[in-house]
C-alpha positions in Angstrom: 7.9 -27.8 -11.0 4.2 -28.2 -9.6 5.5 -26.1 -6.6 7.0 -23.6 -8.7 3.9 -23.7 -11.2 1.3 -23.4 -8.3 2.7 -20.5 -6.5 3.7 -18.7 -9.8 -0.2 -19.0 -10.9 -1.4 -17.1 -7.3 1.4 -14.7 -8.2 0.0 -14.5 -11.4 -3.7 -13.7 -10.0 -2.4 -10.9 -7.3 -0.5 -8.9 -10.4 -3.3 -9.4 -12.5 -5.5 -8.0 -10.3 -3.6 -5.4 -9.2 -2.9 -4.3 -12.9 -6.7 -3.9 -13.4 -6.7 -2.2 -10.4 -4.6 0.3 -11.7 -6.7 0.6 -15.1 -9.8 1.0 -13.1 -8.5 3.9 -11.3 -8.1 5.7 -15.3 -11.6 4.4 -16.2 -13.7 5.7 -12.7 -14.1 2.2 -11.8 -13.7 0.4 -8.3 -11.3 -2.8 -7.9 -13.7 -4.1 -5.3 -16.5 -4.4 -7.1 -14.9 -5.6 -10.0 -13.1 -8.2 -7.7 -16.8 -9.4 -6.2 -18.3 -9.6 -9.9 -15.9 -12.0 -11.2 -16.1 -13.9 -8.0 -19.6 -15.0 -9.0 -18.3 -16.6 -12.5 -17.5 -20.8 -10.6 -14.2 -20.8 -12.8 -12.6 -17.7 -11.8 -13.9 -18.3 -7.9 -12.9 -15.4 -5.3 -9.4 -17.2 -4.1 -6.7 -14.1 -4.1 -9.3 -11.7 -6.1 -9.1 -8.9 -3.2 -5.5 -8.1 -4.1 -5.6 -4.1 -5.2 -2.9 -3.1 -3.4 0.7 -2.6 -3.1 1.9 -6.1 -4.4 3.1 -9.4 -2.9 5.9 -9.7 -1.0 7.4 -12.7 1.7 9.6 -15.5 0.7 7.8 -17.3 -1.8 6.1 -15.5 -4.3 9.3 -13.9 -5.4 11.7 -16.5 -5.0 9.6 -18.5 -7.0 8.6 -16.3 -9.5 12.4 -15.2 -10.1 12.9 -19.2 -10.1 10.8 -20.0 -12.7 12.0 -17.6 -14.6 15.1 -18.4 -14.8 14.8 -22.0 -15.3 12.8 -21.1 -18.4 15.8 -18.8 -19.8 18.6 -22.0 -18.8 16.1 -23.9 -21.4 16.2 -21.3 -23.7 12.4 -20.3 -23.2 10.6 -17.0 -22.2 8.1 -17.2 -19.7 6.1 -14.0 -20.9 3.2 -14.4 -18.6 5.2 -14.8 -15.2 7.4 -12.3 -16.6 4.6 -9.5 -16.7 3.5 -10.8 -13.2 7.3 -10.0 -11.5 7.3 -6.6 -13.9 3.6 -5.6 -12.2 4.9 -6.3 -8.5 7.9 -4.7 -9.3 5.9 -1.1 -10.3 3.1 -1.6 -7.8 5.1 -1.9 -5.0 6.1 1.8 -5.2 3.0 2.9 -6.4 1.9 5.1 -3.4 5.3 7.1 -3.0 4.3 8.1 -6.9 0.8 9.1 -6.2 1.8 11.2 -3.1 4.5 12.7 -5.5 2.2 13.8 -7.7 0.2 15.5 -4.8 3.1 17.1 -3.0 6.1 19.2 -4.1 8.2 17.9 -1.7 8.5 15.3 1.3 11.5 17.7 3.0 10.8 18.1 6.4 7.1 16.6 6.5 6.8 14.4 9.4 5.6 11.4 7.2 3.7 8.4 9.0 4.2 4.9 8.0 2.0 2.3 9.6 3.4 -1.1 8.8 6.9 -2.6 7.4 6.6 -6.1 7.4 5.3 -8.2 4.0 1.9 -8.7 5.8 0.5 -8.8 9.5 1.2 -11.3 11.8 5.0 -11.8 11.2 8.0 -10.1 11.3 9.1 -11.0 8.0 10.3 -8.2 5.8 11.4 -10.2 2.7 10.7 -8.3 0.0 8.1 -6.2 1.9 6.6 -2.7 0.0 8.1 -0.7 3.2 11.9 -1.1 1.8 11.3 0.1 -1.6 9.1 3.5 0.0 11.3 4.3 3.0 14.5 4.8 1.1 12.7 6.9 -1.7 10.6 9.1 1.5 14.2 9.5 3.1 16.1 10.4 0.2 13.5 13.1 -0.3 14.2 14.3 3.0 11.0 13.2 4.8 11.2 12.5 8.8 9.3 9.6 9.1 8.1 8.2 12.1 7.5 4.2 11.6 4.9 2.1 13.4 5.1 -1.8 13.4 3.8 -4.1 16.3 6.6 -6.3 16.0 8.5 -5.3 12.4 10.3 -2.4 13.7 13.4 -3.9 15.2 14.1 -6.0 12.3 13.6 -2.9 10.1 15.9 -0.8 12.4 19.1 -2.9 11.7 18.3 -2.0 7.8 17.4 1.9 8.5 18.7 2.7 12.2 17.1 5.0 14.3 17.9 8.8 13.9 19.2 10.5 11.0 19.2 8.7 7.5 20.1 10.5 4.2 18.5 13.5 3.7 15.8 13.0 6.4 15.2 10.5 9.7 13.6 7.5 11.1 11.9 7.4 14.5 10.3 3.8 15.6 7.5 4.5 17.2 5.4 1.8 19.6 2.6 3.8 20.0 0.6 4.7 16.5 -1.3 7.3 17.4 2.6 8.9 18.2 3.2 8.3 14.4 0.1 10.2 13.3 0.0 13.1 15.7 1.2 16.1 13.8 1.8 13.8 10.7 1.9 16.1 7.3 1.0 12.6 5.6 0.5 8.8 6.1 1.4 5.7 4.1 -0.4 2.7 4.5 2.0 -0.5 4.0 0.6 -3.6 6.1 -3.2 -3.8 7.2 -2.5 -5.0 10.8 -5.5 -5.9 12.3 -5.7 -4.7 16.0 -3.6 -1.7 15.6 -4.1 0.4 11.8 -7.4 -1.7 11.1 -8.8 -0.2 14.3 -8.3 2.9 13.5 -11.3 5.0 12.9 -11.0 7.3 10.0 -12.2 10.4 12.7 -9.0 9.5 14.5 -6.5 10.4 11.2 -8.8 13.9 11.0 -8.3 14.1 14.8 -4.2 13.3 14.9 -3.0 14.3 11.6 -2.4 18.5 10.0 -5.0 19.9 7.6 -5.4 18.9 5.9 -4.9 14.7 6.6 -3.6 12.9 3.8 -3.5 9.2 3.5 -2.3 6.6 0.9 -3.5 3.2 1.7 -1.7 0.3 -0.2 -4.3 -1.8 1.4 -7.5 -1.1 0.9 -8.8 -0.8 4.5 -11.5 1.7 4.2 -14.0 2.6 2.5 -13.7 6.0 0.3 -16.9 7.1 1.3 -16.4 7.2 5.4 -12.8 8.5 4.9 -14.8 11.6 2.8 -17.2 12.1 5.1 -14.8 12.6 8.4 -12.6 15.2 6.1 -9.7 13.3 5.5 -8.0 13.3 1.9 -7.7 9.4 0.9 -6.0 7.8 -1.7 -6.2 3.7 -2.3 -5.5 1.0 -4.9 -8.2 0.8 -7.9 -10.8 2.9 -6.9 -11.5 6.8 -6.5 -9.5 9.0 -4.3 -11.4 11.3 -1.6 -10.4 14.6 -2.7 -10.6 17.7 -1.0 -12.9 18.8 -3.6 -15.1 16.0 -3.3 -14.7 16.5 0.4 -16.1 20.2 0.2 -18.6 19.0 -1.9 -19.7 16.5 1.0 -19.9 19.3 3.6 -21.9 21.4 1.1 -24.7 18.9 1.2 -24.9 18.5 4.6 -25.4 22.0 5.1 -28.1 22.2 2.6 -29.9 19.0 3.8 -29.4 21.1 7.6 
């Protein structure tokens, strides 16, 4: 039980987060700075606060929040709260393939970029990882997707080979500026560190078609610098860099020329 109760709370505290994350997106406000405001009450602390993102994923978050779960229903009891918390990962976990829906009429025959597949960098774990939920829904839309993962992709590849897949394909790519060159879009699924983190947001305007469009699940950069190199950006809990706000940028600068 204090295993199952321990994990459960952190579980609790990502899906929480990332629920106000969502709500700050409807009100105009920013995750991030929400996140660093609580961090200064001593009782709430800034332990698992800078979760926005695409949910939690790995072997024991899950299993233990399903665990739990279930050995409150065998005891005829409803755990409401960890409940909501499996019901919040379940949504956010998808919650970028929505959002580039919205923006797009179709993936058929975009070459779509997808930097990361494991449950979080430095393994190459894909329990529960976002990547399985989005891949299937990009290739049943038709989208050829060209995957990049430092060491994810060959455990990936015996879920999704190589080639053609449904409606559209999957290419494993080891090099990532390969996945972005020519990319119609890119999703953002794990934040690893020497490889996506490095990139500069002038590469994704540089690689990517006009004009480039990016859904980060992670939060790497900030929505200001991915506005000001021209790339249309769209995170977790915070406001999207449009292309109007991006015209809007370029405006200025000519006027303070």
């Amino acid at each position: 039980m204090i295993k199952y109760a321990s994990n459960d709370f952190l579980a609790l505290k990502i899906s929480y987060m990332n629920d106000i994350a969502n709500l700050c997106e409807l009100v105009g406000a920013d995750i991030q700075d929400v996140a660093k405001g609580m961090s200064f009450d001593e009782r709430i602390g800034s332990e698992f606060l800078n979760a926005g993102g695409i949910g939690f994923g790995g072997s024991c978050f899950p299993k233990d929040t399903k665990a739990l779960e279930y050995i409150a229903k065998q005891n005829g009891y409803e755990l409401k709260t960890v409940k909501a918390a499996i019901d919040v990962n379940t949504e956010q976990k998808t919650m970028l393939y929505k959002k580039a829906s919205k923006r797009l009429i179709t993936f058929s025959g975009l070459k779509v970029a997808v930097l990361g597949l494991t449950f979080k960098p430095g393994t190459d774990d894909l329990r529960e990882a976002a990547s399985l939920e989005n891949v299937p829904l990009l290739l049943e839309q038709g989208a050829d997707i060209y995957a990049f993962d430092p060491v994810g992709a060959e455990n990936f590849a015996r879920v999704h080979p190589e080639g053609k897949n449904g409606k559209g394909s999957i290419t494993y790519v080891s090099n990532i500026e390969h996945a972005l060159d020519g990319a119609n879009i890119c999703f953002i699924f794990t934040e690893w560190g020497g490889e996506v983190k490095a990139l500069t947001p002038e590469e994704y305007k540089k690689l990517m078609r006009t004009p480039p469009l990016v859904y980060d699940g992670r939060n790497i950069y900030r929505v200001e610098e991915m506005q000001e190199a021209g790339v249309e950006y769209h995170s977790i809990g915070r406001k999207p860099a449009t292309r109007e706000g991006i015209k809007e940028s370029k405006n200025l600068e000519l006027q303070n020329s």
